[in-house]
mmCIF file of the N, C-alpha and C atoms, coordinates in Angstrom:
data_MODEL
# 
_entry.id   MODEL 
# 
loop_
_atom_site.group_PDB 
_atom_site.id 
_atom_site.type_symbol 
_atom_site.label_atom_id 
_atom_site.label_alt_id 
_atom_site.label_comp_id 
_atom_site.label_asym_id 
_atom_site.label_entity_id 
_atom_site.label_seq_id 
_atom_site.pdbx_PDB_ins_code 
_atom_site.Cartn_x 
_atom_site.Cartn_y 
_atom_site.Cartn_z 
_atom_site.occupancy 
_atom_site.B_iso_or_equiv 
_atom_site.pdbx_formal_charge 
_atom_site.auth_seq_id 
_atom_site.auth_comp_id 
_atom_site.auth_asym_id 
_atom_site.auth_atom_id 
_atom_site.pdbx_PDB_model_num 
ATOM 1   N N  . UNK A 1 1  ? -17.492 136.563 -72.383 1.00 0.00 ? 1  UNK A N  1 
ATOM 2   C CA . UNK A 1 1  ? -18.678 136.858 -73.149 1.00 0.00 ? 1  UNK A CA 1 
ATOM 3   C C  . UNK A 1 1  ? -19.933 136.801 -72.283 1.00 0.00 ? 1  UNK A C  1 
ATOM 4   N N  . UNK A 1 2  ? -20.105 135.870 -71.509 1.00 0.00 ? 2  UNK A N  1 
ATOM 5   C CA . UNK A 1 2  ? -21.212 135.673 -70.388 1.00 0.00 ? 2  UNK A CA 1 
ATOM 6   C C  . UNK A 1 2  ? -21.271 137.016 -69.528 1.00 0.00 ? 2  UNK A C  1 
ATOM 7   N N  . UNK A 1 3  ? -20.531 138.111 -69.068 1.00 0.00 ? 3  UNK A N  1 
ATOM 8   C CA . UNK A 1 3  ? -20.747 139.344 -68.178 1.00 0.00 ? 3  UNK A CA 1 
ATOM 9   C C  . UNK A 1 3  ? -21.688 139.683 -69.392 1.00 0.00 ? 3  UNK A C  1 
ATOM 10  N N  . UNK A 1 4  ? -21.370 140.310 -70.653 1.00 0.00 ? 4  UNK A N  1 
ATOM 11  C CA . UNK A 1 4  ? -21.331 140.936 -71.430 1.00 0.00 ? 4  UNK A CA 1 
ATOM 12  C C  . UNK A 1 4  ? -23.268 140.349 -71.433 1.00 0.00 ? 4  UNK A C  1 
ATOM 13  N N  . UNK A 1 5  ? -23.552 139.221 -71.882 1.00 0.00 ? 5  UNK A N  1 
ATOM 14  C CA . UNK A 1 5  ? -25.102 138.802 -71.533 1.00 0.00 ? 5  UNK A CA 1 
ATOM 15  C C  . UNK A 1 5  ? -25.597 139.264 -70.400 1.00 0.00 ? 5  UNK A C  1 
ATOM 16  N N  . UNK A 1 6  ? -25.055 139.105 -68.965 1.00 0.00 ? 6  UNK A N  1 
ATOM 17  C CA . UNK A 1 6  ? -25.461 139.578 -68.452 1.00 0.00 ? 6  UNK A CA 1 
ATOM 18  C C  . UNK A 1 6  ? -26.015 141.175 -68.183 1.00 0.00 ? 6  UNK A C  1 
ATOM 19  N N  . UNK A 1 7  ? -24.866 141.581 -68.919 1.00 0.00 ? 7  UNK A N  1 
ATOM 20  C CA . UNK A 1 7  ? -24.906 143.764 -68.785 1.00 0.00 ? 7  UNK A CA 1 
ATOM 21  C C  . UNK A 1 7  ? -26.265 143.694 -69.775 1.00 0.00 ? 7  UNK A C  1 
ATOM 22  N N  . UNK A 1 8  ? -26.557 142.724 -70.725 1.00 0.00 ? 8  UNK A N  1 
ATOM 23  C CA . UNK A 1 8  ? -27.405 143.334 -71.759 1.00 0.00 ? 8  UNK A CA 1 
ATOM 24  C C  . UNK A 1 8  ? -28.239 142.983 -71.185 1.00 0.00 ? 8  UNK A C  1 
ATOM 25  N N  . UNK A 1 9  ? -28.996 142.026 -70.736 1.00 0.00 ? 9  UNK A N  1 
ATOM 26  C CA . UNK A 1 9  ? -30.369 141.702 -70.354 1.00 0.00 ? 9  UNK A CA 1 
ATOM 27  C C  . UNK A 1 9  ? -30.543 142.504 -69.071 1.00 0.00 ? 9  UNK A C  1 
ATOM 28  N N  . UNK A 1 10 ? -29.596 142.974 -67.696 1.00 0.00 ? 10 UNK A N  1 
ATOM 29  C CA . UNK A 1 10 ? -30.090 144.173 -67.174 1.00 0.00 ? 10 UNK A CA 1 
ATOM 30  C C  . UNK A 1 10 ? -30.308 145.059 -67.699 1.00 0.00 ? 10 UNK A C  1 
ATOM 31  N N  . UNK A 1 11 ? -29.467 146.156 -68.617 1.00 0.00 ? 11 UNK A N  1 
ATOM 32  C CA . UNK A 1 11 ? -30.350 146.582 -69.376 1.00 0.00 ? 11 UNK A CA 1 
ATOM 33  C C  . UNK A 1 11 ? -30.785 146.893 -69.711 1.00 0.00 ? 11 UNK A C  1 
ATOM 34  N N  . UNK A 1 12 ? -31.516 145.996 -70.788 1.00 0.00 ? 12 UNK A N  1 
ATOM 35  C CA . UNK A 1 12 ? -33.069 145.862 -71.128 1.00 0.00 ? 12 UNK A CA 1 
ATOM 36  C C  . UNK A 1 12 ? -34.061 145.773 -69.990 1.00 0.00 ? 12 UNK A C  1 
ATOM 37  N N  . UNK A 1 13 ? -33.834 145.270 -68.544 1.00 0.00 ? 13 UNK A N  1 
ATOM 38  C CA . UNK A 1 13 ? -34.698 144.974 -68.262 1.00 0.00 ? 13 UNK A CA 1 
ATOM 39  C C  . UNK A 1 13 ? -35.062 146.295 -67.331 1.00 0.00 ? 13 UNK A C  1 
ATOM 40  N N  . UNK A 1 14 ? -33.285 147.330 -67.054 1.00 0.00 ? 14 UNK A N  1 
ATOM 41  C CA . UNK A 1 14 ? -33.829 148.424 -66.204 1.00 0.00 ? 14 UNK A CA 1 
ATOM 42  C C  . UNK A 1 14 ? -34.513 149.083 -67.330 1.00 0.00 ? 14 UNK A C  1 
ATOM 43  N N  . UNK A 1 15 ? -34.327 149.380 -68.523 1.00 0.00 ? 15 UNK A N  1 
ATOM 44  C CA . UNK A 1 15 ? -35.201 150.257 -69.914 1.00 0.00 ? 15 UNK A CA 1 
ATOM 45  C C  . UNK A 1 15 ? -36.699 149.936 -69.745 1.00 0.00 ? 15 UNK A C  1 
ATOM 46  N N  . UNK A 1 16 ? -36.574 148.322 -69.506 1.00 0.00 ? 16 UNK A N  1 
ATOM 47  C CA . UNK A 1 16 ? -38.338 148.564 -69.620 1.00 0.00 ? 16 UNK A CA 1 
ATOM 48  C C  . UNK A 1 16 ? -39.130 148.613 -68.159 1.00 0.00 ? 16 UNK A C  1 
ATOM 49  N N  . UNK A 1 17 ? -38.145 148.352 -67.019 1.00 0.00 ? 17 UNK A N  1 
ATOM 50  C CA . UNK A 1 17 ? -38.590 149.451 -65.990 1.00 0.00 ? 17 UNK A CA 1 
ATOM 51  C C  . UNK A 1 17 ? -39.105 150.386 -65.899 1.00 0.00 ? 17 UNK A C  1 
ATOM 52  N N  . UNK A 1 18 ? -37.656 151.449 -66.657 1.00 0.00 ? 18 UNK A N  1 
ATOM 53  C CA . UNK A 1 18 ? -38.227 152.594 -66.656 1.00 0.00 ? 18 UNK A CA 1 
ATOM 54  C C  . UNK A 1 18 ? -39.192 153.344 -67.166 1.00 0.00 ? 18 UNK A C  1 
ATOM 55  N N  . UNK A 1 19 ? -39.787 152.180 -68.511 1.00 0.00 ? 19 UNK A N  1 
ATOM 56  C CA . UNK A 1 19 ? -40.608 152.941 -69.577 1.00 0.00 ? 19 UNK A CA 1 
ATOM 57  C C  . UNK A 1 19 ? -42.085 152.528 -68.901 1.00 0.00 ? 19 UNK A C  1 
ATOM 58  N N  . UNK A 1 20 ? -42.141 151.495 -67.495 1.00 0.00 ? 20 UNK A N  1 
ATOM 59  C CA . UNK A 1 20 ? -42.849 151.642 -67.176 1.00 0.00 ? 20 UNK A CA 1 
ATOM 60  C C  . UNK A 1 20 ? -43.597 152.114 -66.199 1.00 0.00 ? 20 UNK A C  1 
ATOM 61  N N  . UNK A 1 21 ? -42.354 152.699 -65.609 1.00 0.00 ? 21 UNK A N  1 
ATOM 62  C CA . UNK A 1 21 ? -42.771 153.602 -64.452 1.00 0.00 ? 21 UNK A CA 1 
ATOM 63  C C  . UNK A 1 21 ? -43.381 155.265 -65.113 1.00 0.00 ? 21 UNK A C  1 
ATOM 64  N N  . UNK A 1 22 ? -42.417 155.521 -66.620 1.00 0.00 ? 22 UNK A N  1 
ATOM 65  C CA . UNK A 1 22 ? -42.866 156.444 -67.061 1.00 0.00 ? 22 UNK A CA 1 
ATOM 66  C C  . UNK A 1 22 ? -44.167 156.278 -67.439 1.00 0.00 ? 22 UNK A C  1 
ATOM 67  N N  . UNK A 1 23 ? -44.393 155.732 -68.468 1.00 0.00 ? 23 UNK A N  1 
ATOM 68  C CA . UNK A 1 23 ? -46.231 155.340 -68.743 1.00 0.00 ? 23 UNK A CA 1 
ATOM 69  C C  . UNK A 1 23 ? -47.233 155.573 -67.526 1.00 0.00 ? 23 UNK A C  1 
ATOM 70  N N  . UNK A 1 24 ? -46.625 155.101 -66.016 1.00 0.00 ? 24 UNK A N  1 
ATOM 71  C CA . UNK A 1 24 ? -47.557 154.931 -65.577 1.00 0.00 ? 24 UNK A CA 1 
ATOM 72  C C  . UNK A 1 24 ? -47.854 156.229 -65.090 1.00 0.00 ? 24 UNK A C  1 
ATOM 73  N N  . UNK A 1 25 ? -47.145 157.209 -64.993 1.00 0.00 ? 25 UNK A N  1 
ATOM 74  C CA . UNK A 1 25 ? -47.001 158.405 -64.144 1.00 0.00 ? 25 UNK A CA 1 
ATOM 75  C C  . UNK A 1 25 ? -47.382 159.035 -65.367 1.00 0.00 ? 25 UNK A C  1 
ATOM 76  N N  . UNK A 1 26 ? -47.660 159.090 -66.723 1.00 0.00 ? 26 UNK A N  1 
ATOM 77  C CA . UNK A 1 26 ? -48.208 159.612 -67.913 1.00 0.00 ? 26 UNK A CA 1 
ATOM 78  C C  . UNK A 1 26 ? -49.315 159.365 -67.459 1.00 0.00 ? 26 UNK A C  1 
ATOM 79  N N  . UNK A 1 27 ? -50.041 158.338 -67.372 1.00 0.00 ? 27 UNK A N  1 
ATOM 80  C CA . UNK A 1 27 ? -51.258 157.670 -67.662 1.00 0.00 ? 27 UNK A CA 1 
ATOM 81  C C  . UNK A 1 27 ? -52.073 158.993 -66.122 1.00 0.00 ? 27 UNK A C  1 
ATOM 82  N N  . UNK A 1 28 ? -51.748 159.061 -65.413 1.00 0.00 ? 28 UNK A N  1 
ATOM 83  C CA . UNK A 1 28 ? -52.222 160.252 -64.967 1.00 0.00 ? 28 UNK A CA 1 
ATOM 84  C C  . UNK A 1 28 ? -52.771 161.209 -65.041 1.00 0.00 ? 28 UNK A C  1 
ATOM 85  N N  . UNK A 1 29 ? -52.277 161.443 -66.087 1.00 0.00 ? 29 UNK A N  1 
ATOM 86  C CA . UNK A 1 29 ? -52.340 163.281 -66.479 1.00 0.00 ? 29 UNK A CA 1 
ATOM 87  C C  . UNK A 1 29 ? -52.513 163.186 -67.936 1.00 0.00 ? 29 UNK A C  1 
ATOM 88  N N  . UNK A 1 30 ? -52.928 161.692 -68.300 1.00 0.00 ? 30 UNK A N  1 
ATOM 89  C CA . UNK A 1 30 ? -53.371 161.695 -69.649 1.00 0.00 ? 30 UNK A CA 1 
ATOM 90  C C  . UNK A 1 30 ? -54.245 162.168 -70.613 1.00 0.00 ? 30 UNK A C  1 
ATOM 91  N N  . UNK A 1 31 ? -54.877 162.681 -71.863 1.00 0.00 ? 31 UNK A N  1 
ATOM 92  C CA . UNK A 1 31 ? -55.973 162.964 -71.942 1.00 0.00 ? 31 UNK A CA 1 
ATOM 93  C C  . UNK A 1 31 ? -56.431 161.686 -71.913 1.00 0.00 ? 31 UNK A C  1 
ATOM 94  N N  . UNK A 1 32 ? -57.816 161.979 -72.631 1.00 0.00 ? 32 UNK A N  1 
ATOM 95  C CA . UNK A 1 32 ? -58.578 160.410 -72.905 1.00 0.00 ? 32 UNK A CA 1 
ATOM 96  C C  . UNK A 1 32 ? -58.196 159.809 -74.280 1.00 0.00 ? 32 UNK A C  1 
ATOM 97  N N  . UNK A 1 33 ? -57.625 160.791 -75.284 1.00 0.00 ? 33 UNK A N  1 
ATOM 98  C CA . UNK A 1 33 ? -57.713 160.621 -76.396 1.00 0.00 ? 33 UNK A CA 1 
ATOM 99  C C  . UNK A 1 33 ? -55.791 159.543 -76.449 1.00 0.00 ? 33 UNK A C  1 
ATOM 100 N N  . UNK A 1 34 ? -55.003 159.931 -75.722 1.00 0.00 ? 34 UNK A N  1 
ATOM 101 C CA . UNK A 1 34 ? -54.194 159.219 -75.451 1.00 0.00 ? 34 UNK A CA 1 
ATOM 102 C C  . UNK A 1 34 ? -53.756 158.551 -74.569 1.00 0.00 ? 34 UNK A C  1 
ATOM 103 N N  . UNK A 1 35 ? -54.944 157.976 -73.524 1.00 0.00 ? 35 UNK A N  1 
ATOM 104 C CA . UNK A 1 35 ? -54.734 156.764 -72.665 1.00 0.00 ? 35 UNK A CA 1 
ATOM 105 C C  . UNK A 1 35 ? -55.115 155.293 -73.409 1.00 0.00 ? 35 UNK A C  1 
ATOM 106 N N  . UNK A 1 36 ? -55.723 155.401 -74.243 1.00 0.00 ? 36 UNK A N  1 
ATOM 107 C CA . UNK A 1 36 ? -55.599 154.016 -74.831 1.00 0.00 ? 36 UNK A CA 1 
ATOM 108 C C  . UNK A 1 36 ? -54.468 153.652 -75.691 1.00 0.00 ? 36 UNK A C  1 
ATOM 109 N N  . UNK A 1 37 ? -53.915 154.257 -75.955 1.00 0.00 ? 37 UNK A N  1 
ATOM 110 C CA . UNK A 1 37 ? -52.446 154.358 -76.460 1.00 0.00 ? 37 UNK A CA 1 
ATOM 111 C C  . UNK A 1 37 ? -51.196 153.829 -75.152 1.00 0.00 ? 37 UNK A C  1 
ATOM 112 N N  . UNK A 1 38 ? -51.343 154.733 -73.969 1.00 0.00 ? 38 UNK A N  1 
ATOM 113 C CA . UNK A 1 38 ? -50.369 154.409 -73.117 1.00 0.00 ? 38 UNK A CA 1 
ATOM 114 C C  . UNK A 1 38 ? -50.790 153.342 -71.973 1.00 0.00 ? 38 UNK A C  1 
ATOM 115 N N  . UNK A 1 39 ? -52.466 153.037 -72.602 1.00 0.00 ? 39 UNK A N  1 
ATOM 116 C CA . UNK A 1 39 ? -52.746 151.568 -71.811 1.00 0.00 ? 39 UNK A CA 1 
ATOM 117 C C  . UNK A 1 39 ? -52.198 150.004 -72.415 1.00 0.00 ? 39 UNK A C  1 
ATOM 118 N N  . UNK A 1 40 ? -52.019 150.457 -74.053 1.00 0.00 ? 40 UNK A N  1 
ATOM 119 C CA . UNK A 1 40 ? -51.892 149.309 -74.909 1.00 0.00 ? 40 UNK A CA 1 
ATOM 120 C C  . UNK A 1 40 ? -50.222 149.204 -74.679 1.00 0.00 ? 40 UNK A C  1 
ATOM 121 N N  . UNK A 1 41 ? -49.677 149.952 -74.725 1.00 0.00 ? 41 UNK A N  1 
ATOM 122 C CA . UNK A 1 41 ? -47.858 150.319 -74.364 1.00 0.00 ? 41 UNK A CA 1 
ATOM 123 C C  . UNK A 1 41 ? -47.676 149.465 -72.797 1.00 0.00 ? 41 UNK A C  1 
ATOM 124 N N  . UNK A 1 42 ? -48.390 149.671 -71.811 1.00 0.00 ? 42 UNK A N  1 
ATOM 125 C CA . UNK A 1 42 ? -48.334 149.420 -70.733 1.00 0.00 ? 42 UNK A CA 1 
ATOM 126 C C  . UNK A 1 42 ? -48.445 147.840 -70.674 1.00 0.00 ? 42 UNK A C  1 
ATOM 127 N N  . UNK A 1 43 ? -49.637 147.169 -71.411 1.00 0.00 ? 43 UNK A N  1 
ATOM 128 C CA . UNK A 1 43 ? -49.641 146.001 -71.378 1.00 0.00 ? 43 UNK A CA 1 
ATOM 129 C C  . UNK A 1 43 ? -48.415 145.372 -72.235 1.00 0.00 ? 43 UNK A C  1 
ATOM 130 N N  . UNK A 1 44 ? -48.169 145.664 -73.360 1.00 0.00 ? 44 UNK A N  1 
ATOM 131 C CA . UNK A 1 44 ? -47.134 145.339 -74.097 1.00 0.00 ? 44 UNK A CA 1 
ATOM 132 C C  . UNK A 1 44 ? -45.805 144.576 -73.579 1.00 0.00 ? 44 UNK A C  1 
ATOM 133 N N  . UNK A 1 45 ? -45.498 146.226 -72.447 1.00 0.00 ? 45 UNK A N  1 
ATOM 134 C CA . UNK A 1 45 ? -44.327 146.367 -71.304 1.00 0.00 ? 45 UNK A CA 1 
ATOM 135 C C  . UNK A 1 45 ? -44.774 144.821 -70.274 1.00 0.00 ? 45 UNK A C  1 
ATOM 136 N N  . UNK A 1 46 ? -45.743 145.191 -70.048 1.00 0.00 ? 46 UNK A N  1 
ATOM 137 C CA . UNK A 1 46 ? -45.999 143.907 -68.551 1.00 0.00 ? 46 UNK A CA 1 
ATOM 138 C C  . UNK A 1 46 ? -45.896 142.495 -69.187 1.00 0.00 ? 46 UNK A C  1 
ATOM 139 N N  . UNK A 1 47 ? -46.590 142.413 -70.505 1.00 0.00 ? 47 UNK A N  1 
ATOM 140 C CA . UNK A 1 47 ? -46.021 140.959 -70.863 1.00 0.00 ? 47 UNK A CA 1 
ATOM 141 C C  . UNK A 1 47 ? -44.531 140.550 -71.520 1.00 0.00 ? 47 UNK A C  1 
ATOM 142 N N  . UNK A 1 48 ? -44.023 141.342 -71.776 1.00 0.00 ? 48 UNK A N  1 
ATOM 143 C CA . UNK A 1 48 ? -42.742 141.236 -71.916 1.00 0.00 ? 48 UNK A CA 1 
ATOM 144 C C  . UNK A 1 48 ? -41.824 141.083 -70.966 1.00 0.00 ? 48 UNK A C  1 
ATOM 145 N N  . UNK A 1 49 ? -42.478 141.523 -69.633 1.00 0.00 ? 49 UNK A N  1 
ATOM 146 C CA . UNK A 1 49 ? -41.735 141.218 -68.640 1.00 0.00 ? 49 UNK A CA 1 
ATOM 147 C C  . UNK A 1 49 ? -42.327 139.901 -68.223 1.00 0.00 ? 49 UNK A C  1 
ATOM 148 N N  . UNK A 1 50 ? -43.337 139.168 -68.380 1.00 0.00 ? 50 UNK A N  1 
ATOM 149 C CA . UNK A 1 50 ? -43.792 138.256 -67.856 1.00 0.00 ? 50 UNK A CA 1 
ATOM 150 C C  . UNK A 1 50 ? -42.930 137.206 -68.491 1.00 0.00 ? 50 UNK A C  1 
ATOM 151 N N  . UNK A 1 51 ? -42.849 137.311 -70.025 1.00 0.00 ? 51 UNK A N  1 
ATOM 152 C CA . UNK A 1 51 ? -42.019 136.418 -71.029 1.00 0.00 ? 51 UNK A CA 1 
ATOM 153 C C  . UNK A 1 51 ? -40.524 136.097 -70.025 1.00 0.00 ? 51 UNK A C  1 
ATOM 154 N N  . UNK A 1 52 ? -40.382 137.275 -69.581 1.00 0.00 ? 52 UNK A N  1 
ATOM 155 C CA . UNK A 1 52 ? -38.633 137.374 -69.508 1.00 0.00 ? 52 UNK A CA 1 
ATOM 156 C C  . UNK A 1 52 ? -38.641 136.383 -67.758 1.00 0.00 ? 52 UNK A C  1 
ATOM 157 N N  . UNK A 1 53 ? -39.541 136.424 -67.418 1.00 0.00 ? 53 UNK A N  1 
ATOM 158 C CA . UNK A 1 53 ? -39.758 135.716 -65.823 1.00 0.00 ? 53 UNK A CA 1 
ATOM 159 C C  . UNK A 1 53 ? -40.030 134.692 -66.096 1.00 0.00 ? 53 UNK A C  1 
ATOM 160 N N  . UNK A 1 54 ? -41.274 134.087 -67.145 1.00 0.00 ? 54 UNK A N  1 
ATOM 161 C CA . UNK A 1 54 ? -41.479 132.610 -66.956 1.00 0.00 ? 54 UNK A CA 1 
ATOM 162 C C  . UNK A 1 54 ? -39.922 132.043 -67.865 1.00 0.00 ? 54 UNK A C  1 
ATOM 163 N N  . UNK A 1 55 ? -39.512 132.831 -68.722 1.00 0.00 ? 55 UNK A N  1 
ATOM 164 C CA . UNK A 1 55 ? -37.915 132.139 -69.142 1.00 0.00 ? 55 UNK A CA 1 
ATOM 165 C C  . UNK A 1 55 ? -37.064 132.292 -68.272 1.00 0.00 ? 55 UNK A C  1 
ATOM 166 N N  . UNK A 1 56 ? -37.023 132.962 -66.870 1.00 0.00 ? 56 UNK A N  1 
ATOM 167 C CA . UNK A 1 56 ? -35.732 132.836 -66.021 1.00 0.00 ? 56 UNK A CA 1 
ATOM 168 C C  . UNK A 1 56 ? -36.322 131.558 -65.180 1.00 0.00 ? 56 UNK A C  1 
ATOM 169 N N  . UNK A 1 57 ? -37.589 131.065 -65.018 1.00 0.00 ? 57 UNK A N  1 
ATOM 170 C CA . UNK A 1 57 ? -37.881 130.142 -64.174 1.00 0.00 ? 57 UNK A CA 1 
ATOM 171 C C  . UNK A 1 57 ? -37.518 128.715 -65.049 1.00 0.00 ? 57 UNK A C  1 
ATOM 172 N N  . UNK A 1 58 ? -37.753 128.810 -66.468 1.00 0.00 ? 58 UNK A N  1 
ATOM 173 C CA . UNK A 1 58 ? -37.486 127.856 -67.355 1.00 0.00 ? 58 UNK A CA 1 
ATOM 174 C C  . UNK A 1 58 ? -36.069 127.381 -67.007 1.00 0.00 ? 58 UNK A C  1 
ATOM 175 N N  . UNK A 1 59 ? -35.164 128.559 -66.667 1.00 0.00 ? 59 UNK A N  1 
ATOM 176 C CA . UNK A 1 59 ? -33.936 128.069 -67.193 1.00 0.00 ? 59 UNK A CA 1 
ATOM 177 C C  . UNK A 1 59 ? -33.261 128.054 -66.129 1.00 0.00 ? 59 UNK A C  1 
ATOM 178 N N  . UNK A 1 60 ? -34.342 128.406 -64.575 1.00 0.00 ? 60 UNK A N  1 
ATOM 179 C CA . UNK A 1 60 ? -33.646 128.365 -63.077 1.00 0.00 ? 60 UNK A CA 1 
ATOM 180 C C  . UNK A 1 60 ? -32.430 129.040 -62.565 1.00 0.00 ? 60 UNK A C  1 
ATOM 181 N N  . UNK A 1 61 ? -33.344 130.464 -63.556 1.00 0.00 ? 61 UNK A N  1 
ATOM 182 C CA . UNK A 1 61 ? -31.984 131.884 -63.038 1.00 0.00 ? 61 UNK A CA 1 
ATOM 183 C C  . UNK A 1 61 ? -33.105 132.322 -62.193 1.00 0.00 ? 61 UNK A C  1 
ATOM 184 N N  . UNK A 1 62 ? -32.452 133.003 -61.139 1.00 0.00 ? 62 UNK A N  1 
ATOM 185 C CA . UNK A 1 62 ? -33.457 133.626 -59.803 1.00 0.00 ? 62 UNK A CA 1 
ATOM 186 C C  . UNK A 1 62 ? -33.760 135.104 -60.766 1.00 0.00 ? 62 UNK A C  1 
ATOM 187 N N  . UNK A 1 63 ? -35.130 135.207 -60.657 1.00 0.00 ? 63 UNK A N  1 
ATOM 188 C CA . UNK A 1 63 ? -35.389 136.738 -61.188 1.00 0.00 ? 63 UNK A CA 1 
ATOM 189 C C  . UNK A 1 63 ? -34.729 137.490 -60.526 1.00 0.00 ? 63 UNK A C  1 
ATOM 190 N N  . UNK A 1 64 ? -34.130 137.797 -58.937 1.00 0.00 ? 64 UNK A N  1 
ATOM 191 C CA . UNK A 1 64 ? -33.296 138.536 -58.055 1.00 0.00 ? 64 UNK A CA 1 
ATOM 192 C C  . UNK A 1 64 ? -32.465 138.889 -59.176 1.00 0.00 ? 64 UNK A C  1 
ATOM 193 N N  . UNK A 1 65 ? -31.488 138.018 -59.189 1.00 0.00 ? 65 UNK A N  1 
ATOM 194 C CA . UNK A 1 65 ? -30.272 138.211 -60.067 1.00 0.00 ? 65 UNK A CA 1 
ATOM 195 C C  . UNK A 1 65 ? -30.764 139.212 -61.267 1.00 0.00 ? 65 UNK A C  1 
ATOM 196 N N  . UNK A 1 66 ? -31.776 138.939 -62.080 1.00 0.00 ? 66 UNK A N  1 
ATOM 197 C CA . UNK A 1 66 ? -32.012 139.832 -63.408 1.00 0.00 ? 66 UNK A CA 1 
ATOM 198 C C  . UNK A 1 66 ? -32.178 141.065 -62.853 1.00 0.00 ? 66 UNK A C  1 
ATOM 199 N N  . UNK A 1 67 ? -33.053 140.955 -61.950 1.00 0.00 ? 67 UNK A N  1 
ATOM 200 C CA . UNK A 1 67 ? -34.158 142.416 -61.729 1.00 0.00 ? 67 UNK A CA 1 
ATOM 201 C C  . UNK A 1 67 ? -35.543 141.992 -62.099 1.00 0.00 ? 67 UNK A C  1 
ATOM 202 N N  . UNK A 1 68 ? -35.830 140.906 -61.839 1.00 0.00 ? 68 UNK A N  1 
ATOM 203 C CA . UNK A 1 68 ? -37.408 140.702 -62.316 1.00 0.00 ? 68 UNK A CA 1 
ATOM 204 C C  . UNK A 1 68 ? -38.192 140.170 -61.017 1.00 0.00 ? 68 UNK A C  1 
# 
């Protein structure tokens, strides 16, 4: 059962990678009328990853191992 945690929280964690590499390469070529939209998405993404780092330090998993 423990791989199986592991496959899920990579992931999640390559998904919100990717959604933030996409945003950011949006945020480019954005208008104005929808960059505050893909600025508020962006922060969303970054603290969710922050959550997921200060809980791997909590629980003294190396972010290496996740991807964080």
């Amino acid at each position: 059962m423990q791989a199986r945690y592991e496959d899920f929280v990579r992931d999640v964690l390559i998904t919100l990678h990717m959604n933030l590499r996409e945003l950011r390469e949006r945020k480019n070529f954005a208008d104005p009328e929808e960059l505050d939209h893909i600025e508020a998405k962006l922060l969303a993404y970054e603290e969710m990853l922050s959550i997921l780092r200060d809980s791997a330090d909590q629980f003294r998993i190396p972010r290496q191992e996740l991807g964080l």
